[in-house]
C-alpha positions in Angstrom: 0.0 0.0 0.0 1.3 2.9 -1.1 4.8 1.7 -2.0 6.0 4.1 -4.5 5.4 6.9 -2.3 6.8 5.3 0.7 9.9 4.1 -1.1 10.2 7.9 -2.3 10.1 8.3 1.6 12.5 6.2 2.7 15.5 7.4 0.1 14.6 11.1 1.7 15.2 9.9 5.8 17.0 6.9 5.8 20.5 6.9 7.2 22.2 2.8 8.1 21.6 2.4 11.7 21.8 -0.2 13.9 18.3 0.6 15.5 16.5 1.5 12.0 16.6 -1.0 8.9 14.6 -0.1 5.8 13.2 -3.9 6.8 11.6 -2.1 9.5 10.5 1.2 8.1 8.2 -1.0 6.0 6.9 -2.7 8.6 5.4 -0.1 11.2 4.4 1.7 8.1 2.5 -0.8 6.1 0.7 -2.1 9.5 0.0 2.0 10.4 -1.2 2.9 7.0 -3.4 -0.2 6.3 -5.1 0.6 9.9 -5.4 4.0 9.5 -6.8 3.6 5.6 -9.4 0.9 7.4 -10.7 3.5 9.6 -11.7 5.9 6.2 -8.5 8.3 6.6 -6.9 9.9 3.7 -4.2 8.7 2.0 -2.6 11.5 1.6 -2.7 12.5 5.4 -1.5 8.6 6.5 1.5 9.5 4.7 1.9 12.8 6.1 1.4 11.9 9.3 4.4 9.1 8.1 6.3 11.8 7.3 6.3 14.0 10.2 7.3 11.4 12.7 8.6 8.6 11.1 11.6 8.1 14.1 9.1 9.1 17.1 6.8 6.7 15.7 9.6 3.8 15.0 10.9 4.1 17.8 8.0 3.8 20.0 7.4 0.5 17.8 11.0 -0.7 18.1 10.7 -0.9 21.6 7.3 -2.6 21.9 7.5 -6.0 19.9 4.0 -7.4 21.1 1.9 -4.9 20.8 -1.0 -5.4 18.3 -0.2 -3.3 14.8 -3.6 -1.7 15.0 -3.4 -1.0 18.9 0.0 0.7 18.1 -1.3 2.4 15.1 -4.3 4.3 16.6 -2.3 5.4 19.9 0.1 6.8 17.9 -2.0 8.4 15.8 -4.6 10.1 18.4 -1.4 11.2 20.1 -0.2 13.3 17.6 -3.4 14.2 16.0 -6.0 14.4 18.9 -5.5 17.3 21.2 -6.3 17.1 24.7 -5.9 21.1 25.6 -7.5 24.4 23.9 -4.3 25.5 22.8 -3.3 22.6 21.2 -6.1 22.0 18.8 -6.0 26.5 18.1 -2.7 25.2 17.1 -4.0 22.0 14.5 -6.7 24.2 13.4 -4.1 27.2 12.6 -2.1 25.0 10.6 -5.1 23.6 9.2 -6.5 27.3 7.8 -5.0 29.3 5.7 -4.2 32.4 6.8 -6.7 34.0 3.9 -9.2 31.8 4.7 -9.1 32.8 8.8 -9.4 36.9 7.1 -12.6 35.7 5.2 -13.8 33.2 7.7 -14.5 36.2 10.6 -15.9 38.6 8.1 -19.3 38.1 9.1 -20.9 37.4 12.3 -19.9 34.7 15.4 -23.3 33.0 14.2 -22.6 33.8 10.4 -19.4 31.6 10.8 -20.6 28.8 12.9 -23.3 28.3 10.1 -21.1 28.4 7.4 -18.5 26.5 9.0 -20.8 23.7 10.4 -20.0 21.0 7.3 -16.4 22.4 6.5 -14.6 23.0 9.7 -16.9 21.7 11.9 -17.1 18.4 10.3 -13.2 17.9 9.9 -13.5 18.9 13.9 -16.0 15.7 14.1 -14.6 13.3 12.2 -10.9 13.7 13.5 -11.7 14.5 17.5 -15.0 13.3 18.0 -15.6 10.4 16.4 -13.4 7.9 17.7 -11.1 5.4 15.8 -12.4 1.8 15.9 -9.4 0.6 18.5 -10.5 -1.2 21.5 -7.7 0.2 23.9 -7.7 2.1 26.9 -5.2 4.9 26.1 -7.0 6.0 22.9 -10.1 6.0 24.6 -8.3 8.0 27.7 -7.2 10.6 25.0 -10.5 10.8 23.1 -12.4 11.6 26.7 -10.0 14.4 27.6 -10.1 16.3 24.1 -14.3 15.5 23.9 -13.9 17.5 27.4 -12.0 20.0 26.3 -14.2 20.6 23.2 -17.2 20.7 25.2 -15.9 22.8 27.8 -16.0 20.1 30.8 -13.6 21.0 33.2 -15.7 18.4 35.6 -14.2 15.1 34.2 -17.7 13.4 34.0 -19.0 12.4 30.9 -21.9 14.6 29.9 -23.8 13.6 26.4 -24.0 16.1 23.8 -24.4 15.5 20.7 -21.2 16.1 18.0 -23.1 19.0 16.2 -23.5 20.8 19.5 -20.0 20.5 20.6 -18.5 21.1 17.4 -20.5 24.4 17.0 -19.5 25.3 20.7 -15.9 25.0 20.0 -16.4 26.6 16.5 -17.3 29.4 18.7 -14.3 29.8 20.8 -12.0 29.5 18.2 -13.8 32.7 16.3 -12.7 34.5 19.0 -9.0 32.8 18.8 -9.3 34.1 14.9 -9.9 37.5 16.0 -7.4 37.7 18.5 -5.0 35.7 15.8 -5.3 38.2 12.9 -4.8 41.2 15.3 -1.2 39.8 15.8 -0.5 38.3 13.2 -2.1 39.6 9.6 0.0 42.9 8.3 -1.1 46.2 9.1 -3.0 48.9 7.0 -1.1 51.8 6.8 -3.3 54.8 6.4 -3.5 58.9 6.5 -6.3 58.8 9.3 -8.3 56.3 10.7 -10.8 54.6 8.6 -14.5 55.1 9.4 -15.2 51.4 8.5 -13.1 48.3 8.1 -11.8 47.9 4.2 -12.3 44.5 5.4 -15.2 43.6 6.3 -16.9 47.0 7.0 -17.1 47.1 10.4 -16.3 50.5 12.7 -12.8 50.6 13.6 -12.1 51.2 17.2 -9.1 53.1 18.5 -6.5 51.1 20.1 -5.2 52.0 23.5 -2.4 50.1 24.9 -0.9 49.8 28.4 -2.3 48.1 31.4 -5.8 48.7 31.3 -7.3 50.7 34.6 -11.0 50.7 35.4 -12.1 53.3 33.0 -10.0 51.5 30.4 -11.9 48.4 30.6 -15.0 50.3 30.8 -14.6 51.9 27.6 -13.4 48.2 25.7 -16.6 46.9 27.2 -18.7 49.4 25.8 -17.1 48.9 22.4 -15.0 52.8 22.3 -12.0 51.3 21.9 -9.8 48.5 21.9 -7.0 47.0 24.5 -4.1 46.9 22.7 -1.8 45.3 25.7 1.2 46.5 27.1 3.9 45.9 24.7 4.0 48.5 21.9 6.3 48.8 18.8 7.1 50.7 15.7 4.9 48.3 14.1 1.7 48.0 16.7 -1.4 49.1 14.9 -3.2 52.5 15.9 -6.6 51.3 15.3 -8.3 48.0 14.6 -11.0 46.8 13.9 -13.4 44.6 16.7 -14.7 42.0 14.5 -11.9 40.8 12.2 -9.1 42.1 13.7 -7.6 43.6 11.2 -5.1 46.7 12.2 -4.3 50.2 11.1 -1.1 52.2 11.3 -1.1 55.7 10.9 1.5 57.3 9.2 2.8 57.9 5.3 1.4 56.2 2.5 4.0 55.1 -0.3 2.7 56.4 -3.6 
């Protein structure tokens, strides 16, 4: 399965060792990608995931003879693919979307992008976190429970049924707000002569920003939408104005013509 691609692999990492025969490479990875395949994954992302952690993986294998291929397989797999905290699965999904796609994706509404997003991102969220592989073994079920928790929200450790819609959606909605918060920091900044009455981006108001440690009248004035908190670090580079709902940012200063 997959041999000419995997052979292509192989001649790209290998290096003789004493702990690592191409004998061997073969073997973890025909018993990982036939499991995986089995289980309706990709072919394309069994041999990604082949090629991001081909000695992590080996290793692991190398060093546990009697385990089943399939057990070893789907631990392996939910543990570099199934997140367990909030912060790692903002950081699967960032790698995930494009950055142009994250731009368009908060262009409209927090209920605007849940909708749209409930059979593309959503789904992928469902099929890859929430609906378990078909692996009888306590670790991968461990893993699934903690990320299901963390997607719903659960900080009680009981399981509470919901169904994968729901959570999906719920967690949809928390990472909108990681998207905003992401493009503030990290999509280029606008120059412009004065600040823009509306977003050029999505047409929103753009908000002053106001940075330093935010005092009571500060955080007064953010919750009532007058401006924006832009932190406490500042640079050359930190935007002047932003804009609240896709976080794009606004320098002021001279416009190259």
């Amino acid at each position: 399965m997959y041999t000419k691609n995997y052979e292509e692999f192989l001649d790209s990492i290998y290096k003789p060792s004493e702990y690592y025969s191409k004998v061997f490479f073969y073997r973890w990875y025909n018993a990982c990608g036939a499991f995986l395949s089995e289980q309706g994954i990709e072919e394309e992302e069994v041999i990604a995931f082949m090629r991001e952690h081909p000695i992590q993986i080996g290793r692991a294998w190398k060093y546990s003879p009697d385990l089943k291929p399939e057990i070893f397989a789907a631990r392996h797999w939910t543990r570099f693919t199934v997140p367990t905290t909030e912060e790692e699965a903002f950081k699967m999904l960032d790698e995930v979307v494009s950055l142009g796609q994250k731009d368009l994706a908060i262009q409209g509404t927090k209920k605007e992008f849940i909708t749209e997003e409930h059979f593309e991102l959503g789904m992928w969220i469902r099929n890859r976190w929430i609906y378990r592989i078909d692996c009888d073994d306590s670790i991968v079920q461990d893993r699934y429970d903690k990320c299901y928790e963390m997607l719903s929200g659960d900080n009680t450790g009981e399981m509470i049924f919901e169904h994968p819609d729901s959570v999906s959606s719920g967690f949809l909605s928390r990472y909108y707000d990681h998207l905003k918060e992401f493009l503030r920091t990290n999509a280029p900044a606008i120059y412009v002569k004065r600040k823009p009455i509306k977003c050029l981006n999505c047409g929103c108001k753009v908000l002053r920003i106001q940075y330093g440690y935010p005092g009571h009248e500060m955080r007064d004035a953010a919750e009532r939408g007058e401006i924006l908190l832009g932190g406490c670090c500042i640079s050359p580079d930190s935007p002047d104005y932003g804009c609240p709902n896709c976080g794009q940012g606004y320098i002021k200063g001279i416009i190259d013509q």
